[in-house]
Every structure is written in C-alpha cells, then in structure tokens.
N, C-alpha and C positions, 0 to 999 in steps of 0.2 A: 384453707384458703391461700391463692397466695399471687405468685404475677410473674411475670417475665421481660428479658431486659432484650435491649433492643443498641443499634449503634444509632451516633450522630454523625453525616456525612456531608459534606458537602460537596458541589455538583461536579468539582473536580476529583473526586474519590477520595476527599481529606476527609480526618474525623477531627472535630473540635474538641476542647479540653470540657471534654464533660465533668461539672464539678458536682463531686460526689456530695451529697447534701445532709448533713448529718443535725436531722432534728434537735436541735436540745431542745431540755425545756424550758418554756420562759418563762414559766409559773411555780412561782417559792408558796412551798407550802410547810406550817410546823411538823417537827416529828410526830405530834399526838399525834394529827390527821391519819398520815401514816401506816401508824402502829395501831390503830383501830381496826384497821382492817385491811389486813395482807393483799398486796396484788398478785402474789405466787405460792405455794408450797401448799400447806396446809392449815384451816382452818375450824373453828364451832364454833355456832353462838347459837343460843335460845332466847325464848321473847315469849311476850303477853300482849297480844294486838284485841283492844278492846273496842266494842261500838256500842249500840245506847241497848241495844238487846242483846249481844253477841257478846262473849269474849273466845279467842282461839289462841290454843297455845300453838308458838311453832319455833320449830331447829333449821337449824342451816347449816350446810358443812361444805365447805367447798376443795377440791382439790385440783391437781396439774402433774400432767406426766410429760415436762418438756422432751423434745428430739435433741439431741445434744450437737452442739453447735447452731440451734435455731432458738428456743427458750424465749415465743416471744408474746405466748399468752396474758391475759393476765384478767384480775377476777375482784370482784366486792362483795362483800357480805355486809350489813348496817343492819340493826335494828335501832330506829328512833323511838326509842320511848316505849309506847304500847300504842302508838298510832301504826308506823309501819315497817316490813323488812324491804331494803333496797338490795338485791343483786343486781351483777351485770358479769357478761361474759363479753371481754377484747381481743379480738387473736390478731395480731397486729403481721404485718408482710414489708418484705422491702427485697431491694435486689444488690444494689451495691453494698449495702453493710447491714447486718442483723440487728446494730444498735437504732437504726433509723426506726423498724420496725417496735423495737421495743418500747423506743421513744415515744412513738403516736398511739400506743395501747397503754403507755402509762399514765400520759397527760389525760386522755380519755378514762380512763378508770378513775383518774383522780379527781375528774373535776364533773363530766355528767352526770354520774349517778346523784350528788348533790344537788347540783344543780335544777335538774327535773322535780326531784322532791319539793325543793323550794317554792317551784313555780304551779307544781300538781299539789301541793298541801291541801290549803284552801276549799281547794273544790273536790279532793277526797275525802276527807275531813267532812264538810258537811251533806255527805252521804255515806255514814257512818252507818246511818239506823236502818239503808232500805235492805234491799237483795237478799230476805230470809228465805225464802223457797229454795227447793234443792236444784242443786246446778244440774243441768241437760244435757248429756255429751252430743247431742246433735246439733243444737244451736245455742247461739250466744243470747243474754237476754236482749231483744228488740225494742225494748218499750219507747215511748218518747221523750222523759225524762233523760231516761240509759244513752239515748243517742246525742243529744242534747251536752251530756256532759261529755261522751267522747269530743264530740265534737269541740268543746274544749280545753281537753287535753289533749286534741292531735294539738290546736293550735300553739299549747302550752312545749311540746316538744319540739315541733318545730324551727320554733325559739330557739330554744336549748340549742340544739344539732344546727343550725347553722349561723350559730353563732361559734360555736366552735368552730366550726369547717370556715370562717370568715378570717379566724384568727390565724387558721394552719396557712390558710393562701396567701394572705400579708406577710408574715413571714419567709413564705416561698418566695414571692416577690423579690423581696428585698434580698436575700441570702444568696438566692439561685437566677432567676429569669432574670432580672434587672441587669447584672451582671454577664451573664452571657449574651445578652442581647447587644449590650455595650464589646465585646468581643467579636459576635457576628459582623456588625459595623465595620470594627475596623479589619476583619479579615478581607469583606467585600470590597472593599475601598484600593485594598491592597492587590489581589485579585483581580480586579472588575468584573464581576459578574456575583449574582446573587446566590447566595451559600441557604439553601433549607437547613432549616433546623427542627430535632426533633428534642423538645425538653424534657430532660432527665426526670427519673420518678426517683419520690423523697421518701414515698414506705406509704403505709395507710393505716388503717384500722378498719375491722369490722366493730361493732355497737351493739349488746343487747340488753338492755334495763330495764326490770319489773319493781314493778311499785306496788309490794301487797300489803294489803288494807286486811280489817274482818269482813269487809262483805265485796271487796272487790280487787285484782287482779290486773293492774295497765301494763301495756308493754310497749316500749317502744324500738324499735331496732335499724339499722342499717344492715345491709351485711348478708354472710348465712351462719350464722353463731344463733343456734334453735334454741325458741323453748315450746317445751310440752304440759302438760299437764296429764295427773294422774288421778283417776278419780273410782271410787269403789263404790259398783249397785249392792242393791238388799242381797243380794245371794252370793256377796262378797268377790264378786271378781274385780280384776282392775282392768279399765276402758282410759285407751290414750286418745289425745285432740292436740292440736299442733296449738301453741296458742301466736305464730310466729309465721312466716312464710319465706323460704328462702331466697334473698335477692341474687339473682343468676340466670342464666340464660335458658336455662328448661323452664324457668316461668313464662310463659307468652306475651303475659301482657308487661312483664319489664323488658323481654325482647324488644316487643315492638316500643317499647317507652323510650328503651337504647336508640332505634332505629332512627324513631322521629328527630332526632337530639340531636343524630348527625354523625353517631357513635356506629360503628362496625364491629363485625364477628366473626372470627376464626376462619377460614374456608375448603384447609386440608384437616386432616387428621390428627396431626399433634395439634393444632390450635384449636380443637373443637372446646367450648366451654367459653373462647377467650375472648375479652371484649378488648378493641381497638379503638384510639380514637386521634383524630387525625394532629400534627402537629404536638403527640405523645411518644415518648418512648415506651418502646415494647408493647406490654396488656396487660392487663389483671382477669381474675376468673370470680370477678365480682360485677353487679352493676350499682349497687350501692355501695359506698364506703365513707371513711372520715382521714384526713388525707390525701394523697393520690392527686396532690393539685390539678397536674396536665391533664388528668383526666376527665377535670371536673367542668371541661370547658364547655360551653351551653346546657350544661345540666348532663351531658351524657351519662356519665355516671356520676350518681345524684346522692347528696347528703341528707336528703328530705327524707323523715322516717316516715317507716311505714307504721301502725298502732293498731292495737286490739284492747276492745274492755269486755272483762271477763269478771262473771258472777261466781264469788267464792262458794265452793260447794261446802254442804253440809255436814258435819259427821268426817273420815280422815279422807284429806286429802294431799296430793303434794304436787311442785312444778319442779323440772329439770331444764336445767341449762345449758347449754354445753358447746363447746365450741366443734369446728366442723372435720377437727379429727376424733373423733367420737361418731359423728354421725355418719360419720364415712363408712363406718364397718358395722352399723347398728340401726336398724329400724327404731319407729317410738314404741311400738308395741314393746318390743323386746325390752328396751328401755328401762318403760313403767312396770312391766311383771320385773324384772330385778331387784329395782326399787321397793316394788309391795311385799316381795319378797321377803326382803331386810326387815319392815314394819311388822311384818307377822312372824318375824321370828323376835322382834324384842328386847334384846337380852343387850344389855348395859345402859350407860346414862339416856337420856333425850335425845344431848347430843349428837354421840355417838352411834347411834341409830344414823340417823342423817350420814355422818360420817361414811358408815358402813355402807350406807347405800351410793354415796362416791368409790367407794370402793372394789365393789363390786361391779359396778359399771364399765370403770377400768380395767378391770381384770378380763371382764368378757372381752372388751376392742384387743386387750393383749392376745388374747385366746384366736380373736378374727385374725387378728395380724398375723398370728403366730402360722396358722393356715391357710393365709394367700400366701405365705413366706415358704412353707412347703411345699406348696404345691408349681410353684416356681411363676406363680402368677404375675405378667408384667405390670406397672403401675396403667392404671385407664385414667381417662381425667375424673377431673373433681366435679365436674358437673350431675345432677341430680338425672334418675333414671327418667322416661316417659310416664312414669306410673302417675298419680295423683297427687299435685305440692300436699294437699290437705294430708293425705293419707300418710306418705312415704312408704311407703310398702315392701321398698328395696334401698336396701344400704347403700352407699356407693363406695364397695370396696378397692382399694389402692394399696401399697407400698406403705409401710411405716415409715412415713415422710415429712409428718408434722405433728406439732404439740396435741395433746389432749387436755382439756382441762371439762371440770364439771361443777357444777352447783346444785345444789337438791335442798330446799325447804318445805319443808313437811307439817302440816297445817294438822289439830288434833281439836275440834270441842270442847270446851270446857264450860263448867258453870260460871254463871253469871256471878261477881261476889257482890 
C-alpha cells in the first residue's frame, strides 16, 4: 500500500512551507503492554479458547520482512485468556518521512486491537455455545440471530475506528492545517490575491483485526491488509475464502463510494489505482485508511470499517493475515496450500508449526519477487486485477517495494475437559 506526494503552489507559481508533519504519539502506554506483543520481528503464542461445548486449541506466529529504509508494518498477536486470540495486521505509508508512517501503524496496533475486544467482548462471549455445525466454504452463516449480532459488532467497530480516526485529525488540526492556514492568510494579504492550498499528508495506516472466539471469527478492517481463512473438507484438501475485501479501486462499489464523496481517480497510466481528493496533497492507493487526514474530507476516503462474521469451522482450521506485500505476489489459494502444507507436515512445537507456516509464505513472495526481479519485469501498480475481489485469483505482482509481514493462527479441536 502506499501514496504519492504532490506540491503546494500558489497562483503566483510560489510553493508554501509545507510542514512536514511528523506524527508522534500521544498515547503513553506501560512497557508490559508492549512487550506482550511485538509490533515487528518475530513472534509465538499458543492459547485454549473455550465455549460451553467447544474447546479449540490454537498457535499464532507472526512475522515481518521489512524493505529497508521503509519498515513500517507492524502486527499483534494476544490471546486473552481462553476466551479469545486478537490479531491485527498495519502497514502504515507516508511520503515526507517513513517515521510518520510508522507512527500511525504503531498507535493503531497499539491501541485498536484492545480496544475492539473491549467493546466486542460481551457480545462474543455470550455466544459462546452456538455455531457447532461445520463451517461452509460457500457461505457465511445467515441465520437471524448471526445477523443480529453482526449487526452489533459492525456498530461496536465502528466506534473503535472512528474514534481513532477523530483523534488522528485533532491532532492534524492543531500541528499541521491550523497553522498553515494561519500562513496562507498572511501570504495572501501580502500578495493580494488568493493562494490554493493543497494540505500536506501526515502518513496513514491500513487496519485489520480479527477477534477469534471457539465458535466465531469477526473482522473488522480498513484498508487492503487481507485475511483469509483456511479450511479442510473430509478428503483432506484445503479450500480458501477471503474473510476480508480489499479497500481500492478495482472494488466497484468503493469506486463508486469514492465518487459519490467527491473523491477522484488516477486518469493516465502511472496514477491508475490512485485516489485523489480535492484540496489533498498528492493520492494514496487506498480508499480506506486510518490517518490520511486531507483525505478524509467528506468521507472520501473513509475510516468506516468494513466487517465479516464468520462460523468457526470444525476439526483444523486456520486464518492468514497479511499485509499487501504478500498479496502482491500470492493468490489465497496458494496461501492456504502452504500453510496446510506446514500442518501436515507437523514436526516441532504448536507453536512452531504456525511459525513455519509464516515462513513459508515468505519464502514463496521472496521466490515471486525473485522472478519478476529476473525477468526484468517493470513495477505495475498495486491495484487488484479484474478478476473476482472474493476470489483473487491473480496476484498482483510488482517490484520488491514494500514490507511483508504475516500472521497465521491455527485453530485444532480438542476435547472438552
């Protein structure tokens, strides 16, 4: 994911002192928080997520191959208890400085994934006991209960996520736009004549966090930082399903969401992918994000997650996470046979398993990379092919240009004690 910068001019050919906007953060958190769970490198943890009929063991292992001099991924692994495991994948973008980036994917790691749980506890928690039938790779369960509580859980995420996105633009406010504005003033004054201004970008984040339960799966996301799920029929193969859809311009209906907003789109060739929006600097190749204040101006590009709720399957299953240099050179199929792969081979801790299955994943994007890099293949944008959001069917391969990072929990049956 990422964005493009643009100049500030004014009508006389001037450019203003665009001030570079360097997120910090304004949120003190203790070192446990922390050290619980790494936002980069390397990770394991195992858990016991139990419901009134169900218990499921599950691992989680997360890794990150940053691009160096970019490094701005960043990732959560949590198991609360034996109620549930929290991931999330942030791949955070910026233009004037890589720390700005790092900044809005670390605040965001640090603070939504909690946060969601907090507010989706309650009402995962007492549905605990239902969703025992085996999960369907063709549909999701529809029941009216099931729809009932998505419904709120979107409302509970929504929360979350723009409350956040409330905090990043006060801050922008006050740092960045208040302040140039107060500039603009007196350049025109000095001038006589009205100076446009196009407001600097502070970086952003993409968002993706799953909240799994023993009998259910939410997700809530911004972004295109996927998840998938992996799931194995009786004759042992493994079937993928996106549980995720990516926020960008090959979706039609965020196309047209962009459009209505007021928000504009690439028109030559190098800006295909890229969303514009007026009175912003540059674009990003996102239409969701967290951050990205100028962008976010009538909702164009919107902090509203998008949600899926998902019946945990029976017997082993797992979800991948991953941010969107991973999915750049990798379909889901290929994905989850890598991943089922690792589970049928076995051999070391729980953990470890999971681990390996991070691992592997990466090795395969290094292996893509390694043969677009051969074959002298020029970078194409990041936008998703025509093929089916649901499906993906086709990589979208580019240029080793950005981070990869992954997540993989791996859900296993067990007896009830």
């Amino acid at each position: 994911m990422g964005c493009a910068s643009g100049k500030i001019k004014t009508a006389a050919d001037k450019e203003l002192p665009a001030q570079r906007y360097q997120c910090k953060s304004r949120f003190g958190l203790p070192k446990t928080v922390l050290s619980s769970r790494s936002l980069k490198g390397s990770v394991m943890r195992c858990g016991v997520l139990k419901g009134s009929r169900r218990t499921v063991r599950c691992m989680l292992a997360a890794r990150t191959a940053p691009v160096e001099n970019k490094d701005q991924d960043r990732f959560v692994i949590h198991v609360h208890g034996n109620q549930a495991a929290v991931v999330g994948i942030f791949d955070g973008h910026s233009v004037h400085s890589r720390r700005d980036g790092i900044a809005h994917a670390e605040n965001a790691a640090m603070h939504l994934p909690d946060a969601l749980w907090k507010r989706c506890k309650s009402l995962l928690i007492s549905k605990l006991s239902g969703a025992d039938s085996r999960f369907s790779i063709s549909r999701r369960s529809n029941s009216s209960a099931n729809s009932k509580l998505k419904a709120k859980l979107e409302s509970a995420a929504t929360a979350c996520f723009t409350g956040h996105q409330s905090a990043c633009e006060s801050l922008y406010r006050k740092r960045v736009e208040e302040r140039l504005l107060v500039e603009k003033q007196r350049l025109e004054q000095e001038i006589g004549e009205e100076v446009p201004l196009a407001l600097p970008q502070e970086g952003g984040t993409t968002a993706t966090v799953l909240l799994c339960t023993a009998s259910f799966i939410f997700a809530a996301w911004v972004g295109d930082s996927r998840a998938v799920i992996g799931v194995q029929d009786a004759d042992g193969a493994w079937h993928a399903a996106s549980l995720t859809r990516d926020h960008n311009l090959s979706d039609e209906s965020e196309r047209t969401r962009l459009l209505q907003a007021g928000g504009k789109t690439g028109r030559d060739v190098a800006h295909a992918g890229h969303v514009f929006v007026e009175g912003a600097e540059g674009s990003l190749k996102v239409t969701r994000s967290l951050g990205d204040s100028p962008f976010h101006k009538g909702d164009a590009v919107s902090c509203v997650p998008d949600v899926s709720l998902t019946q945990a399957a029976l017997g082993t299953s797992f979800v991948i996470v991953a941010s969107d240099g991973v999915w750049d050179h990798m379909d889901n199929a290929t994905a989850v046979n890598l991943v089922g792969a690792c589970l049928a081979d076995r051999q070391g801790t729980a953990a470890s398993i999971a681990a390996s299955a991070c691992d592997a994943v990466l090795a395969r994007v290094e292996e893509m990379t390694a043969l677009v890099e051969t074959a002298d293949c020029p970078p194409t944008s990041t936008s998703v092919s025509s093929a089916s959001v649901d499906n993906k069917s086709v990589p979208r391969k580019k240029a080793s240009v950005d981070d990869k990072s992954v997540v993989v929990v791996v859900f296993r049956e067990s007896s009830q004690n």
